[in-house]
N, CA, C and O atoms as a GROMACS GRO file, in nm:
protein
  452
    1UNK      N    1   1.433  -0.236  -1.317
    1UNK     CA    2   1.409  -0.128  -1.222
    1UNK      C    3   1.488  -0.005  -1.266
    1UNK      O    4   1.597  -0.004  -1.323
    2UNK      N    5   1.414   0.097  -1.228
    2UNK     CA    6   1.534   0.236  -1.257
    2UNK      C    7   1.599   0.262  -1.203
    2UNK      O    8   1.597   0.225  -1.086
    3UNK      N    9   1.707   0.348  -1.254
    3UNK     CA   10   1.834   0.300  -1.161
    3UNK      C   11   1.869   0.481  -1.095
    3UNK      O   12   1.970   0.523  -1.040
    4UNK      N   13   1.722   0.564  -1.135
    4UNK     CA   14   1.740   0.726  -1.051
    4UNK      C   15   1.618   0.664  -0.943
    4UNK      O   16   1.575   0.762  -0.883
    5UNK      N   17   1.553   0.553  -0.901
    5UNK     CA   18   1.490   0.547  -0.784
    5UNK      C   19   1.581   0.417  -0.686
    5UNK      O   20   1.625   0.312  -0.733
    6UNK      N   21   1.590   0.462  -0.547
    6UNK     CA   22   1.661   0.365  -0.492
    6UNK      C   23   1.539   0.284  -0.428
    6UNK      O   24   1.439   0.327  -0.373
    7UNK      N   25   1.580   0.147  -0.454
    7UNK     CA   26   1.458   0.039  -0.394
    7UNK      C   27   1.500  -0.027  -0.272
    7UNK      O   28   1.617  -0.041  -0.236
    8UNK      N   29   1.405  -0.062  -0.216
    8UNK     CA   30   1.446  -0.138  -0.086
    8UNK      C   31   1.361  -0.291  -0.096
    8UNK      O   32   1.244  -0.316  -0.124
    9UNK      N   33   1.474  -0.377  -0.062
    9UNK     CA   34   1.395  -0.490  -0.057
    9UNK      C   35   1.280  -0.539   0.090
    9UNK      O   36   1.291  -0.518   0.211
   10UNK      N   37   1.174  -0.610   0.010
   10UNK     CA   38   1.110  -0.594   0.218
   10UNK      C   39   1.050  -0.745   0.170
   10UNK      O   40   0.936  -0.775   0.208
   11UNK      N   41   1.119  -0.829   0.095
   11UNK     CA   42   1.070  -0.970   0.120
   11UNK      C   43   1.034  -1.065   0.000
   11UNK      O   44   1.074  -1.032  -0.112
   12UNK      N   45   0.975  -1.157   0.011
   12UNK     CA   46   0.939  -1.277  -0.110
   12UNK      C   47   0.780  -1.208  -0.134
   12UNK      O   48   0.696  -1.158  -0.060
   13UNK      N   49   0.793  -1.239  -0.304
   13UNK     CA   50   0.648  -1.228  -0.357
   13UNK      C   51   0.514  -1.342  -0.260
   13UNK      O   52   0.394  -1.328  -0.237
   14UNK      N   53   0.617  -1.449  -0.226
   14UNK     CA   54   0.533  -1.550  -0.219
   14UNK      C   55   0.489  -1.536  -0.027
   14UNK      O   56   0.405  -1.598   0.038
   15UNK      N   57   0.561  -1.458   0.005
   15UNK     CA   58   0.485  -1.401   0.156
   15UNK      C   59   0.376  -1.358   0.177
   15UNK      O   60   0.306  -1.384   0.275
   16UNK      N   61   0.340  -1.260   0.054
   16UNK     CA   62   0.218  -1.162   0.035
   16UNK      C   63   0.126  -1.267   0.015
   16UNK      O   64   0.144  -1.341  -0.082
   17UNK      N   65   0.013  -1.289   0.103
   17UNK     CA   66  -0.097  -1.332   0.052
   17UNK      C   67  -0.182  -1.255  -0.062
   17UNK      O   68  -0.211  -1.135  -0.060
   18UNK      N   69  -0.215  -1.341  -0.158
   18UNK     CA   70  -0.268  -1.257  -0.210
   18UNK      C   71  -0.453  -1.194  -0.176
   18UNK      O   72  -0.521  -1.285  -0.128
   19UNK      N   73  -0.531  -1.062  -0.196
   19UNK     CA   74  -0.593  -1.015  -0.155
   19UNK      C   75  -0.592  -0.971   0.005
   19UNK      O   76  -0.692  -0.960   0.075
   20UNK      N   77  -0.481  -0.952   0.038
   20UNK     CA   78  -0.424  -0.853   0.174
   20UNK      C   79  -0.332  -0.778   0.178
   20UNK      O   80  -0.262  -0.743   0.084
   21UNK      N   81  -0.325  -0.745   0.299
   21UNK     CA   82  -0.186  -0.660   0.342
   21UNK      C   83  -0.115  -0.649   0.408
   21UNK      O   84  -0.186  -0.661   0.508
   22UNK      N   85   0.012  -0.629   0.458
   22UNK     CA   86   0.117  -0.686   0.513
   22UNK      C   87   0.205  -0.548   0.540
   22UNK      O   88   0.256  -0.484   0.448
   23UNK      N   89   0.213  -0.520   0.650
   23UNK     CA   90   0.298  -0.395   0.700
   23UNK      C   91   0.443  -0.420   0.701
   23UNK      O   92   0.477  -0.523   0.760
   24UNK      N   93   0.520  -0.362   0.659
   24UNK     CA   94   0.669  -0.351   0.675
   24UNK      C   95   0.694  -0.192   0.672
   24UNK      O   96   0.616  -0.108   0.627
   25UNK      N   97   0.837  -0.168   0.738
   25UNK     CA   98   0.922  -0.090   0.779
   25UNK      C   99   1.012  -0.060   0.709
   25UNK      O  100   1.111  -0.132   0.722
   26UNK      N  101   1.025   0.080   0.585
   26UNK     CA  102   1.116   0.161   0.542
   26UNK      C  103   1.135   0.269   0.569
   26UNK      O  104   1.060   0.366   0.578
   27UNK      N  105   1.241   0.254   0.583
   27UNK     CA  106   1.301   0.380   0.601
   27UNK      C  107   1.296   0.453   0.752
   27UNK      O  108   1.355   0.556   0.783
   28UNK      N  109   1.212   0.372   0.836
   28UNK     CA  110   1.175   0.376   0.962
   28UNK      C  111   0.972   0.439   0.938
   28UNK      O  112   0.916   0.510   1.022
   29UNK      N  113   0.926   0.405   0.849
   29UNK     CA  114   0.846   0.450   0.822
   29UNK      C  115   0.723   0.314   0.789
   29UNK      O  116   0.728   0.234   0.696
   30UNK      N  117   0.636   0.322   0.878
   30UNK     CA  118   0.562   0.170   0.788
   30UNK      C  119   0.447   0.208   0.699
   30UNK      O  120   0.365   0.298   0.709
   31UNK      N  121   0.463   0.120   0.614
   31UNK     CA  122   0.431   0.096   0.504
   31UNK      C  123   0.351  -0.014   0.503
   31UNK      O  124   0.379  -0.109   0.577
   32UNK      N  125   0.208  -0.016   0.396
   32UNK     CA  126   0.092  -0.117   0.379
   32UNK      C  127   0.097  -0.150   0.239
   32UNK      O  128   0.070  -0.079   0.142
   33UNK      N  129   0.134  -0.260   0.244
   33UNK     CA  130   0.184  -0.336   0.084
   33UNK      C  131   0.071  -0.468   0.050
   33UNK      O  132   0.047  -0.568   0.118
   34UNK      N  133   0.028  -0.433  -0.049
   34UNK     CA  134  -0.108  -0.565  -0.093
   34UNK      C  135  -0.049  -0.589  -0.220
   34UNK      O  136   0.020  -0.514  -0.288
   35UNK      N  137  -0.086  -0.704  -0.242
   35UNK     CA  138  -0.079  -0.801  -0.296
   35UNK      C  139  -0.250  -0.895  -0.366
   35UNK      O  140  -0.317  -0.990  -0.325
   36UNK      N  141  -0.259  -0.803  -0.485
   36UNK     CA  142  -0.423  -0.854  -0.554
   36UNK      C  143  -0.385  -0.929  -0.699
   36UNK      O  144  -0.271  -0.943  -0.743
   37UNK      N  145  -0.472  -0.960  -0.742
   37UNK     CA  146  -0.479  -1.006  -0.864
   37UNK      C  147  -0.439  -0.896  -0.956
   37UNK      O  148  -0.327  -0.928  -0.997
   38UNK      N  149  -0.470  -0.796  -1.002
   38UNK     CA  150  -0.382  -0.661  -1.053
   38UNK      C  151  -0.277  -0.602  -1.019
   38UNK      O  152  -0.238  -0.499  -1.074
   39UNK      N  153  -0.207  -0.670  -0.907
   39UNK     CA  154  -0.097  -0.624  -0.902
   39UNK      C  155   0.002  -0.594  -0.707
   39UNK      O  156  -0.042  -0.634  -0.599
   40UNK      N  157   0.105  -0.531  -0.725
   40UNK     CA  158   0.137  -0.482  -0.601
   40UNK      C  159   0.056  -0.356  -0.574
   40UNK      O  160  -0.014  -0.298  -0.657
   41UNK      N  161   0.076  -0.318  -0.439
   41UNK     CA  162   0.020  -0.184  -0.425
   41UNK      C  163   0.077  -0.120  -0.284
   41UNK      O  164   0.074  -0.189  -0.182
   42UNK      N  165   0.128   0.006  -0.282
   42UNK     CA  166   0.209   0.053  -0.126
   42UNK      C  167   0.127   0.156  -0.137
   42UNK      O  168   0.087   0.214  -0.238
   43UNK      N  169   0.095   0.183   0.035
   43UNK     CA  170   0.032   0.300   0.085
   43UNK      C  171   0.105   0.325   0.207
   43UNK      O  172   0.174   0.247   0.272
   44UNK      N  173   0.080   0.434   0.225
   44UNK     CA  174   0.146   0.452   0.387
   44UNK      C  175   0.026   0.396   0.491
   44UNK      O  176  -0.092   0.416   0.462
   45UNK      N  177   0.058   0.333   0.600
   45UNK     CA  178  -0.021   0.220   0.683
   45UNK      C  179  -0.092   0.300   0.777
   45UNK      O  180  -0.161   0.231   0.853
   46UNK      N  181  -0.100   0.446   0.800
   46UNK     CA  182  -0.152   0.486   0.846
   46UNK      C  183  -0.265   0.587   0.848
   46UNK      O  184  -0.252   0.702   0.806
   47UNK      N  185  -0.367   0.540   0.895
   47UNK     CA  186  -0.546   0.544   0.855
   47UNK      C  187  -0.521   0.710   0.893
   47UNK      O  188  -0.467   0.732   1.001
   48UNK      N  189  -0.551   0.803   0.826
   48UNK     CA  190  -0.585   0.960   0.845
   48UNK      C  191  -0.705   1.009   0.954
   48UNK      O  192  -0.711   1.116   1.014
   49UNK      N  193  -0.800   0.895   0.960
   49UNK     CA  194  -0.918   0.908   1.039
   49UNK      C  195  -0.912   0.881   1.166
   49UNK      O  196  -0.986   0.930   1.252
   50UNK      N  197  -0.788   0.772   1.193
   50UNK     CA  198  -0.781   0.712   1.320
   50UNK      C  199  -0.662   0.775   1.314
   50UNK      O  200  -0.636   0.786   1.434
   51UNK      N  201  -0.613   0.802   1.282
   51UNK     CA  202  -0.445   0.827   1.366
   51UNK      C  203  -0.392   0.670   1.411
   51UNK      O  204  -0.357   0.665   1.529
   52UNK      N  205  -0.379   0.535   1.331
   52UNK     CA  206  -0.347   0.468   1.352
   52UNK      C  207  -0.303   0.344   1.199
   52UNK      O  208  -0.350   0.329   1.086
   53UNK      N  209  -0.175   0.270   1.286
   53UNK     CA  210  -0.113   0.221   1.161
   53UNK      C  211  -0.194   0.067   1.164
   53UNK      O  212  -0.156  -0.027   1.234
   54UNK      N  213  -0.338   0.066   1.054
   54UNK     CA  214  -0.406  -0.017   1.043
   54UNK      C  215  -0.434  -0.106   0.925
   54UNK      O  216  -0.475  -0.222   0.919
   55UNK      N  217  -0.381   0.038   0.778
   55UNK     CA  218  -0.472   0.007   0.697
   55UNK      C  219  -0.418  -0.150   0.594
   55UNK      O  220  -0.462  -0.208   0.494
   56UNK      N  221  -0.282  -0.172   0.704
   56UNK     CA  222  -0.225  -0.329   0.637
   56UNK      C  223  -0.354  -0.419   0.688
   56UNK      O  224  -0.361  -0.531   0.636
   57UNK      N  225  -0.424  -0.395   0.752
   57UNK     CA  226  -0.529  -0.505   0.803
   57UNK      C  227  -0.672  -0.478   0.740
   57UNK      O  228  -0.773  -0.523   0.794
   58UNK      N  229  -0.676  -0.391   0.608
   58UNK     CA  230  -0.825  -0.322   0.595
   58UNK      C  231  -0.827  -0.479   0.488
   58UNK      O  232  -0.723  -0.542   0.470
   59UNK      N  233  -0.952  -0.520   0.428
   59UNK     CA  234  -1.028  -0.579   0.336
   59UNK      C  235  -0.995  -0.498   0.192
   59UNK      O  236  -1.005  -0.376   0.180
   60UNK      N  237  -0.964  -0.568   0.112
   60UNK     CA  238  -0.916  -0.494  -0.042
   60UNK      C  239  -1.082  -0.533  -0.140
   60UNK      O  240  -1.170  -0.616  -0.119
   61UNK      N  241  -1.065  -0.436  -0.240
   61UNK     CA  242  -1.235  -0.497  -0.292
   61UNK      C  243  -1.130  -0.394  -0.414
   61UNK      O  244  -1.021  -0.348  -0.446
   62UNK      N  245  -1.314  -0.418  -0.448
   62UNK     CA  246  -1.321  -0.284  -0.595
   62UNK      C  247  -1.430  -0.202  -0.599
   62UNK      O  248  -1.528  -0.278  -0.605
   63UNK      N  249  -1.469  -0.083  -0.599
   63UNK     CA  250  -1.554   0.002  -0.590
   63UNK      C  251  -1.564   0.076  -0.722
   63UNK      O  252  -1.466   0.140  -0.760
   64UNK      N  253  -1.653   0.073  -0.779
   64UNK     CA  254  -1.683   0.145  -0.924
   64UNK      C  255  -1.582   0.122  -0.998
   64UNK      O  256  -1.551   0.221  -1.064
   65UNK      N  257  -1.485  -0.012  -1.024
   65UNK     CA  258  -1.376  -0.020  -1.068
   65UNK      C  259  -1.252   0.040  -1.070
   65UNK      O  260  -1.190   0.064  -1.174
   66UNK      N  261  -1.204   0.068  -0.933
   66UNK     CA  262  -1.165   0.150  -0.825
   66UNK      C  263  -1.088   0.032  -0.724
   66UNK      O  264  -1.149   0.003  -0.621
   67UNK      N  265  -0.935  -0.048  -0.755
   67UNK     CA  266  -0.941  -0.102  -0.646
   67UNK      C  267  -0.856  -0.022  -0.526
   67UNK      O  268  -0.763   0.058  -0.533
   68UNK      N  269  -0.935  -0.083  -0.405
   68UNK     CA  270  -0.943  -0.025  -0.320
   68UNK      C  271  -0.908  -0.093  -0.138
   68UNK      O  272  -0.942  -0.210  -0.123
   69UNK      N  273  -0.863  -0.044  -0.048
   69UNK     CA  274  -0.858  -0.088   0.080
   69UNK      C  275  -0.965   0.004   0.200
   69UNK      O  276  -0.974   0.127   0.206
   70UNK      N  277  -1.007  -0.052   0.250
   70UNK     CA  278  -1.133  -0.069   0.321
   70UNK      C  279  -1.121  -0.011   0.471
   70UNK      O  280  -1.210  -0.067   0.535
   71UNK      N  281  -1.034   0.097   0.573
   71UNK     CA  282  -0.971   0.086   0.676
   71UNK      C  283  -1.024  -0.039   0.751
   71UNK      O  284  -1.103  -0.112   0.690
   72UNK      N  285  -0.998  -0.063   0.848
   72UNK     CA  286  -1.078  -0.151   0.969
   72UNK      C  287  -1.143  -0.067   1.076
   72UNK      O  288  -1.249  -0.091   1.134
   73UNK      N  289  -1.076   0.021   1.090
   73UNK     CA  290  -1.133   0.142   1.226
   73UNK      C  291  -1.291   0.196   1.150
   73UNK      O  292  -1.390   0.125   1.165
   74UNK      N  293  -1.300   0.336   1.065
   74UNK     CA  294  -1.419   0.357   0.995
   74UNK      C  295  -1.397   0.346   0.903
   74UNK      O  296  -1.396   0.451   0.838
   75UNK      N  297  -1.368   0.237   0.840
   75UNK     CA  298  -1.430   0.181   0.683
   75UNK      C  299  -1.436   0.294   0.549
   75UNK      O  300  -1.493   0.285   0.440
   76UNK      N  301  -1.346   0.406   0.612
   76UNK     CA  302  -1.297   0.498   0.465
   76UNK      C  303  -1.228   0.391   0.370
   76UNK      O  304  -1.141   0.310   0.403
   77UNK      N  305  -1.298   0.410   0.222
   77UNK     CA  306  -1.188   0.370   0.136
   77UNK      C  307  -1.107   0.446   0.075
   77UNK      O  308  -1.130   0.566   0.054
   78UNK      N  309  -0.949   0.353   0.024
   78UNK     CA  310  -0.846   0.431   0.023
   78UNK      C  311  -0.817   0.372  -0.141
   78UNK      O  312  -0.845   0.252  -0.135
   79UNK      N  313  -0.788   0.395  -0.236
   79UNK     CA  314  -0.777   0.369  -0.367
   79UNK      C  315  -0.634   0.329  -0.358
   79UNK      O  316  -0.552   0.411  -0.316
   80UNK      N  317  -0.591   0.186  -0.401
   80UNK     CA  318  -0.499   0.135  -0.355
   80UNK      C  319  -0.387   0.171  -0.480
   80UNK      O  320  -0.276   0.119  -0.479
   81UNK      N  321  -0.422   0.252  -0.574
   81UNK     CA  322  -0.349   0.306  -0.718
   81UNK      C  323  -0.265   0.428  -0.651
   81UNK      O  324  -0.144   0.432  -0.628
   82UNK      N  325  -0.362   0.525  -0.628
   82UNK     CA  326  -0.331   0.693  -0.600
   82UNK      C  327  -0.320   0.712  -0.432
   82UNK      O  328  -0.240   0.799  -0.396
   83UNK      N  329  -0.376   0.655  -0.350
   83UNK     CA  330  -0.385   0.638  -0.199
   83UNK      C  331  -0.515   0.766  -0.146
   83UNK      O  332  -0.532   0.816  -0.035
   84UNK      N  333  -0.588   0.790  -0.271
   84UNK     CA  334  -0.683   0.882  -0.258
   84UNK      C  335  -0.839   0.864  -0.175
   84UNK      O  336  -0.919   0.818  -0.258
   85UNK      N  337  -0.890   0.879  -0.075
   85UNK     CA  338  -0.993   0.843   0.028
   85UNK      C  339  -1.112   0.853  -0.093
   85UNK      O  340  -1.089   0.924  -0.190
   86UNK      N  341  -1.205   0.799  -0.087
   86UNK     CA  342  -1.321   0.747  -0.190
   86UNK      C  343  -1.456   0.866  -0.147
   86UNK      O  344  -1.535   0.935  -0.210
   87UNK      N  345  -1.421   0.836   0.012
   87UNK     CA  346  -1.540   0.915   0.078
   87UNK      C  347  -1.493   1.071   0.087
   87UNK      O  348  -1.560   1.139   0.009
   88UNK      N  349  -1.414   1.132   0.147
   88UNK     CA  350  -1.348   1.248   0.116
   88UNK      C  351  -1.217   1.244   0.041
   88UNK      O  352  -1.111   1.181   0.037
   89UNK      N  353  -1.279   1.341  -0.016
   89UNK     CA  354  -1.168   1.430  -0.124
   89UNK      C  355  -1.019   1.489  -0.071
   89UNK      O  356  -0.918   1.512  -0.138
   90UNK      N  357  -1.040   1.504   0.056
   90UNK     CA  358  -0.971   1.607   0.117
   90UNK      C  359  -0.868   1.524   0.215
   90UNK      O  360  -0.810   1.583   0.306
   91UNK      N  361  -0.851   1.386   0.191
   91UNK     CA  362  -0.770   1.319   0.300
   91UNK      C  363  -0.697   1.186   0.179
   91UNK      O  364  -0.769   1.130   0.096
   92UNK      N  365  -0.602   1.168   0.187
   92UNK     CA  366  -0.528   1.087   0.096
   92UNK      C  367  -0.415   1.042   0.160
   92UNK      O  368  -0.343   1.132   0.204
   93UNK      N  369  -0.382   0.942   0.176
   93UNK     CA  370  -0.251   0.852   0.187
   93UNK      C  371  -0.130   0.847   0.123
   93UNK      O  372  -0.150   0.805   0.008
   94UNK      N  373  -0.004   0.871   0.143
   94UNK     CA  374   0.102   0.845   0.012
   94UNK      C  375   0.101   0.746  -0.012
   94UNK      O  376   0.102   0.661   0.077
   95UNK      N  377   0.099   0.708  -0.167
   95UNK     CA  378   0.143   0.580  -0.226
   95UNK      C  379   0.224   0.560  -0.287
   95UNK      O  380   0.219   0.625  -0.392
   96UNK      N  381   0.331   0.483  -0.274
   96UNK     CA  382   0.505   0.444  -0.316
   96UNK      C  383   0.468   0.327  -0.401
   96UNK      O  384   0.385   0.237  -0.389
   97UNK      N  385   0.590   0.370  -0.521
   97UNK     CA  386   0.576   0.277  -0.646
   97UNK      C  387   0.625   0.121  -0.551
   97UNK      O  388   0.657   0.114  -0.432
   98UNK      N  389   0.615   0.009  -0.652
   98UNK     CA  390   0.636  -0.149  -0.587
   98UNK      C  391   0.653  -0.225  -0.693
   98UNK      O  392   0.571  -0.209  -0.784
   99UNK      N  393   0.732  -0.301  -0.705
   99UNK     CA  394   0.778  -0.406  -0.798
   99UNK      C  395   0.824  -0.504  -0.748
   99UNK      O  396   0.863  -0.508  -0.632
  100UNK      N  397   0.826  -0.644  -0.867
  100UNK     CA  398   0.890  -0.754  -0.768
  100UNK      C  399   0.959  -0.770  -0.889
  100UNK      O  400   0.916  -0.725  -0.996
  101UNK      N  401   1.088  -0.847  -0.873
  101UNK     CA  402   1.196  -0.908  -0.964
  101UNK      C  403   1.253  -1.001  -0.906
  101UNK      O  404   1.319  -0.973  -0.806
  102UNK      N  405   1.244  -1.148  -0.957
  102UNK     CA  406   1.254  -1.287  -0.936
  102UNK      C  407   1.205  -1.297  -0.810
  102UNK      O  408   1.283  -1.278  -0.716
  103UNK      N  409   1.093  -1.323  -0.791
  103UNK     CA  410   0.990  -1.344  -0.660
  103UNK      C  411   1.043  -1.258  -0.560
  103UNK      O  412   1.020  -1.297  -0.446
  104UNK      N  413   1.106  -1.153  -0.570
  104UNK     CA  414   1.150  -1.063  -0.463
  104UNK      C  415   1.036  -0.939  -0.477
  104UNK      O  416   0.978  -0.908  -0.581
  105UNK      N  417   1.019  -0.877  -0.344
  105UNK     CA  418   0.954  -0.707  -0.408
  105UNK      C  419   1.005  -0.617  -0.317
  105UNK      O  420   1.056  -0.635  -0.206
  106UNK      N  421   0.981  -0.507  -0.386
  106UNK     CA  422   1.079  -0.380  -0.356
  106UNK      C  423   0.989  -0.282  -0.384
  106UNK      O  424   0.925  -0.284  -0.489
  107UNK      N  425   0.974  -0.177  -0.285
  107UNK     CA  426   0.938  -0.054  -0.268
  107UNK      C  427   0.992   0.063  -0.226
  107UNK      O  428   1.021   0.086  -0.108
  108UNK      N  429   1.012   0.167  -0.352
  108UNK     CA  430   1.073   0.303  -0.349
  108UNK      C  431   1.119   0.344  -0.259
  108UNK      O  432   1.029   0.366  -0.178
  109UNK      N  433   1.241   0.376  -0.209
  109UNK     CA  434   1.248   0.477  -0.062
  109UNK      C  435   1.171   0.573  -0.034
  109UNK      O  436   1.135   0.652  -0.121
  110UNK      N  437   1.132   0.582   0.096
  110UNK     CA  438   1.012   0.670   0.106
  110UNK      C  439   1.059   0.822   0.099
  110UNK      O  440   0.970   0.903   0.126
  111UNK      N  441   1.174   0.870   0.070
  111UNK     CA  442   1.193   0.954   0.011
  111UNK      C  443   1.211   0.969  -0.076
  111UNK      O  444   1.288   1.066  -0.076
  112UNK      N  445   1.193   0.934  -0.186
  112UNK     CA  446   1.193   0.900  -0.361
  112UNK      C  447   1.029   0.908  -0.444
  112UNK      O  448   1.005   0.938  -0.561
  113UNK      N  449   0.938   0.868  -0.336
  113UNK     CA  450   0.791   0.854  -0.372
  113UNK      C  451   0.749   1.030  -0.418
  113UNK      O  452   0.635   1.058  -0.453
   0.00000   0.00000   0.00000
């Protein structure tokens, strides 16, 4: 890990199901953390369309090789790489770097992203 980003620990690799998402709390801020076959992935948990902290509960896929989270409210996708909306251009999510080291994972302070 680098040692100019401060990490926060938020749990075991082996919590994360894999192909979902799982909300936790940094920084007082929640956060939507998945867990796919390519990898970790943090977004901020809250859907731009709804004004609500959902998108730990959206369906993860792949879209034009594009993976992606699905909201649950209206079904905007959110590109689980960049936190960029699929359907508009003009609405995007922050997405915070994520790593795990010895089955632990850790995501950036959300002031560091």
């Amino acid at each position: 890990m680098q040692n100019s980003t401060q990490w926060v620990e938020i749990g075991a690799l082996d919590d994360l199901i894999p192909g979902t998402g799982a909300a936790v709390r940094v920084e007082g801020k929640q956060i939507a953390v998945f867990r796919t076959d390519d990898g970790l992935f943090a977004l901020d948990n809250r859907d731009p369309f709804s004004d609500a902290n959902v998108l730990s509960r959206g369906l993860t896929g792949d879209i034009a090789g594009r993976l992606v989270v699905a909201s649950p409210v209206y079904k905007q996708h959110f590109c689980l790489k960049t936190g960029e909306c699929l359907e508009d251009d003009q609405q995007k999510v922050q997405s915070y770097p994520v790593v795990e080291r010895d089955g632990r994972v850790f995501v950036a302070a959300v002031g560091e992203a």
